[in-house]
C-alpha positions as CSV (number, residue, x, y, z in Angstrom):
1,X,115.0,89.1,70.5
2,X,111.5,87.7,72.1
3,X,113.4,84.5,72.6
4,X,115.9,85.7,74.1
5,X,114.3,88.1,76.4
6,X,111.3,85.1,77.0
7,X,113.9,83.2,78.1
8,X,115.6,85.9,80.1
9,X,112.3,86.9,81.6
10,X,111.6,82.7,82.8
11,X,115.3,82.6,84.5
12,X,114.9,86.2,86.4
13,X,111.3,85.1,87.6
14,X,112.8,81.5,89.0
15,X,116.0,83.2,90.8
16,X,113.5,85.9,92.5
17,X,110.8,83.2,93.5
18,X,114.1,81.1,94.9
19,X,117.4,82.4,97.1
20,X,118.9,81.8,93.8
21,X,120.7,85.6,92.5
22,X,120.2,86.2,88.7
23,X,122.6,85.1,87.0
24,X,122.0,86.8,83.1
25,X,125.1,88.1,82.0
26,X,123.3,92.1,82.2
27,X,123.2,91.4,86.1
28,X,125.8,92.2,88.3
29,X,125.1,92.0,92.1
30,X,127.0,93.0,95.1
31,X,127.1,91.1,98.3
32,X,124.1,93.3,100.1
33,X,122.3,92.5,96.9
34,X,122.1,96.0,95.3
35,X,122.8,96.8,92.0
36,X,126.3,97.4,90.7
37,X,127.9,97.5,87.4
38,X,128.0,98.1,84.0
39,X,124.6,97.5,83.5
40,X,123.6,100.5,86.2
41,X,126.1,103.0,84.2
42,X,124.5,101.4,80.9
43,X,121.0,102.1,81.7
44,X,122.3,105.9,83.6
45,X,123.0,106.4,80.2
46,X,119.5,106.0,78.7
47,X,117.9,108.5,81.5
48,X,118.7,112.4,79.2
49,X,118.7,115.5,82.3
50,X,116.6,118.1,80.7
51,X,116.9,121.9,82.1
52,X,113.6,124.3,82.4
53,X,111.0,121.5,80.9
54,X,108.0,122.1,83.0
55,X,109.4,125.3,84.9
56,X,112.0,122.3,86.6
57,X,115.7,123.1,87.8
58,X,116.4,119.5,86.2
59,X,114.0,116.5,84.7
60,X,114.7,112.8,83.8
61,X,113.8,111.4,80.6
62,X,113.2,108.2,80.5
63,X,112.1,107.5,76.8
64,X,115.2,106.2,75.6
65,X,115.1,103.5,78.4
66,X,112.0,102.3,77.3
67,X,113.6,101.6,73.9
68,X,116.0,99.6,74.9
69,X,115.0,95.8,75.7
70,X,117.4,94.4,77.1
71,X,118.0,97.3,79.6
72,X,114.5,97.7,80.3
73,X,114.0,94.6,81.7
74,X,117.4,95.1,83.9
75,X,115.4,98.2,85.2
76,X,112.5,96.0,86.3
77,X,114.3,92.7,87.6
78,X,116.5,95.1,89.9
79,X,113.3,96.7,91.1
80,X,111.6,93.4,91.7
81,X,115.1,92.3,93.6
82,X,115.0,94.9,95.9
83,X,111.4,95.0,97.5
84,X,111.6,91.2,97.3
85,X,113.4,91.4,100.3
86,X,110.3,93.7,102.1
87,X,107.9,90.2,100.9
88,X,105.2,92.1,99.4
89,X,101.9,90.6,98.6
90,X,101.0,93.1,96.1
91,X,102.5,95.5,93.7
92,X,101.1,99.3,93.0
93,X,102.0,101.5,90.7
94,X,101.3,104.9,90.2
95,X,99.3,107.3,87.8
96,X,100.9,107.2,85.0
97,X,104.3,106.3,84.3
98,X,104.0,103.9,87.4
99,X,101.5,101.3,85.0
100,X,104.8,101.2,82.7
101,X,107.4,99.9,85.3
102,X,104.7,98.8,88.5
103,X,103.0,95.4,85.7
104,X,106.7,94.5,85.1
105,X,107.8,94.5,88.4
106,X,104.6,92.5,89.5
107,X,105.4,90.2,86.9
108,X,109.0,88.8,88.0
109,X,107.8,88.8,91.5
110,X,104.4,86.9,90.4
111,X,102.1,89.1,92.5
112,X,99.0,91.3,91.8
113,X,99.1,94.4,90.7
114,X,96.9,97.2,91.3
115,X,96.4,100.9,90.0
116,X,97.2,103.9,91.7
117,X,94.8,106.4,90.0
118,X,94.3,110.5,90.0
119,X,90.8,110.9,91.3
120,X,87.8,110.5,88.9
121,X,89.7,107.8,86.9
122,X,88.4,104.7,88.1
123,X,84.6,103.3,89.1
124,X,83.6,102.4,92.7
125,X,87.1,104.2,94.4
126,X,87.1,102.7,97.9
127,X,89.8,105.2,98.9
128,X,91.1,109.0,98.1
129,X,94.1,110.6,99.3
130,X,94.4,114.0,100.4
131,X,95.2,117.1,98.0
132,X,99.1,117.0,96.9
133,X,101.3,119.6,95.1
134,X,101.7,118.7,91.6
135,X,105.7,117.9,91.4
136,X,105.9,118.1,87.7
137,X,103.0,121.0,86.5
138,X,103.8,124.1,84.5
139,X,101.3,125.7,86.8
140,X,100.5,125.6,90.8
141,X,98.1,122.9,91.6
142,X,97.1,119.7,93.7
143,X,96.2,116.3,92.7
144,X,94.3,113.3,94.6
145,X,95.2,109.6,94.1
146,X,92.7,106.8,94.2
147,X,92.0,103.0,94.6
148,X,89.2,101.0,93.7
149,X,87.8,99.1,96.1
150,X,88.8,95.5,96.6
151,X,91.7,96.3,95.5
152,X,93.7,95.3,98.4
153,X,92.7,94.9,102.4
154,X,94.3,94.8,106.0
155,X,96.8,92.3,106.1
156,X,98.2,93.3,102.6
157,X,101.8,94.6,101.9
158,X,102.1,97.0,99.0
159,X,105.3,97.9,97.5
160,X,104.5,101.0,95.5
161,X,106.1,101.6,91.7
162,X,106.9,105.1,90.0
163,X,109.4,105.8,87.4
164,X,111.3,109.5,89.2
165,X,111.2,109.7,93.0
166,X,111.3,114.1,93.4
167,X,109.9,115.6,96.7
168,X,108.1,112.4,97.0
169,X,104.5,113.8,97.7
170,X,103.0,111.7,95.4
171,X,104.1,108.4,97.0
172,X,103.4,110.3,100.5
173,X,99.9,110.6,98.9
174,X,99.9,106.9,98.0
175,X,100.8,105.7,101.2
176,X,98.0,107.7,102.6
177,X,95.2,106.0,100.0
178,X,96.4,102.5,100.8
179,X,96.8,102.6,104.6
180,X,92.7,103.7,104.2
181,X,91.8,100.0,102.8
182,X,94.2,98.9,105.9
183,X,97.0,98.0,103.9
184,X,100.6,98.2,104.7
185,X,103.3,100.1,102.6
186,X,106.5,98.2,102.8
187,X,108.7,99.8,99.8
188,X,108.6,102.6,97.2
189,X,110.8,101.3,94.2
190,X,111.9,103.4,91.3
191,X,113.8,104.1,88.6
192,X,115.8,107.0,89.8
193,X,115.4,109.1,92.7
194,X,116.3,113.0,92.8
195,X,117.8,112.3,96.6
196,X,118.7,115.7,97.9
197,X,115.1,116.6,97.5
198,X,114.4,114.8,100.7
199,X,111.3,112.6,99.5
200,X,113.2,109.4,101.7
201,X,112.2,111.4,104.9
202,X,108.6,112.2,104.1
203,X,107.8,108.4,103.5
204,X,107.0,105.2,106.0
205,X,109.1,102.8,104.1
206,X,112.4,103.0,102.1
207,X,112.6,103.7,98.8
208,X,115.3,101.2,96.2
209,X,116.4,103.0,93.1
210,X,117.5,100.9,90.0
211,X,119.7,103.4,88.8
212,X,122.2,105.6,90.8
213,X,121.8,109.3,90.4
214,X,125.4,110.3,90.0
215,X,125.8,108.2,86.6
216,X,123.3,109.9,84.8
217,X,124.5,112.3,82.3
218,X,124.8,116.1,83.0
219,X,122.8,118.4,80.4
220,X,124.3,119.1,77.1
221,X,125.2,122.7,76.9
């Protein structure tokens, strides 16, 4: 399996650093370069809806993606595929399931990668954001993101990582942290977004999901 997945890994990071489209039998690409296939339904299938965790209508579960090796890295390469396209010179991900996905992504695109951090987390922060609604607390309250300094400047194009897109005021909150050190946010990339929640309007740039909304599972009842 490391082999093989070494070896998968080597081929994905050529084809993305090249015009070249990957060509691993798990990929499946349509002609405007999104995702399509088996693959998409197969990893849909990973992501378990759960109803009233955390006081929520409907939460995604990702933990039996992240078991899954093969499908995993499908999740990352089609991440890395879409904000190619928006040349980034950095990759971000956010506090905390964002330092799971945002190092892979960085990794097939061969580019920095930098933290996203709740307040208080990291030394010499350069940069806070302003106070955000919690989107997944049991109980009313806001958060503030952070960046440590150096981490990137003007002239710098961040594509930001996170594993669920919701209302999207956490990435509205990133976006506001980096454009402080003068950076530029060119993409939000994740692995599913909840879209009628409306987060694609409260952001600058666009956000590319891996995995389509519609095939995930519906609760079991």
């Amino acid at each position: 399996m490391y082999l093989y997945m070494t070896c998968a890994y080597v081929h994905v990071h050529m084809c993305l650093c090249t015009d070249e489209r990957p060509s691993i039998h798990w990929f499946k690409w349509q002609a405007d370069g999104s995702v399509a296939g088996q693959n998409a339904e197969d990893a849909a299938c990973l992501i378990r809806t759960v109803c009233g965790f955390k006081n929520l209508p409907k939460f995604y579960d990702i933990g039996m993606l992240l078991e899954d090796a093969p499908l995993l890295a499908w999740t990352c390469a089609a991440m890395a595929w879409r904000v190619r396209a928006c040349r980034p010179t950095h990759i971000a991900g956010v506090d905390a399931r964002g330092f799971i996905f945002g190092p892979l992504v960085a990794m097939h695109l061969g580019l920095p990668f930098l933290m996203i951090r709740k307040r208080g987390k990291l030394p010499n922060e350069a940069a806070v954001s302003d106070a955000y609604a919690k989107e997944y607390a049991e109980v009313d309250g806001t958060e503030q993101l952070a960046v440590q300094a150096g981490a990137v400047g003007p002239g710098h194009r961040v594509a930001v990582v996170d594993d669920v897109v919701a209302t999207g005021s956490t990435l509205v909150a990133a976006e506001s942290v980096l454009r402080q050190l003068g950076a530029t946010v060119v993409a939000h990339a994740c692995v599913v977004q909840l879209a009628a929640l409306g987060a694609a309007g409260r952001l600058t740039a666009p956000v590319f999901a891996a995995v389509d909304e519609d095939d995930i599972l519906p609760p079991l009842v």
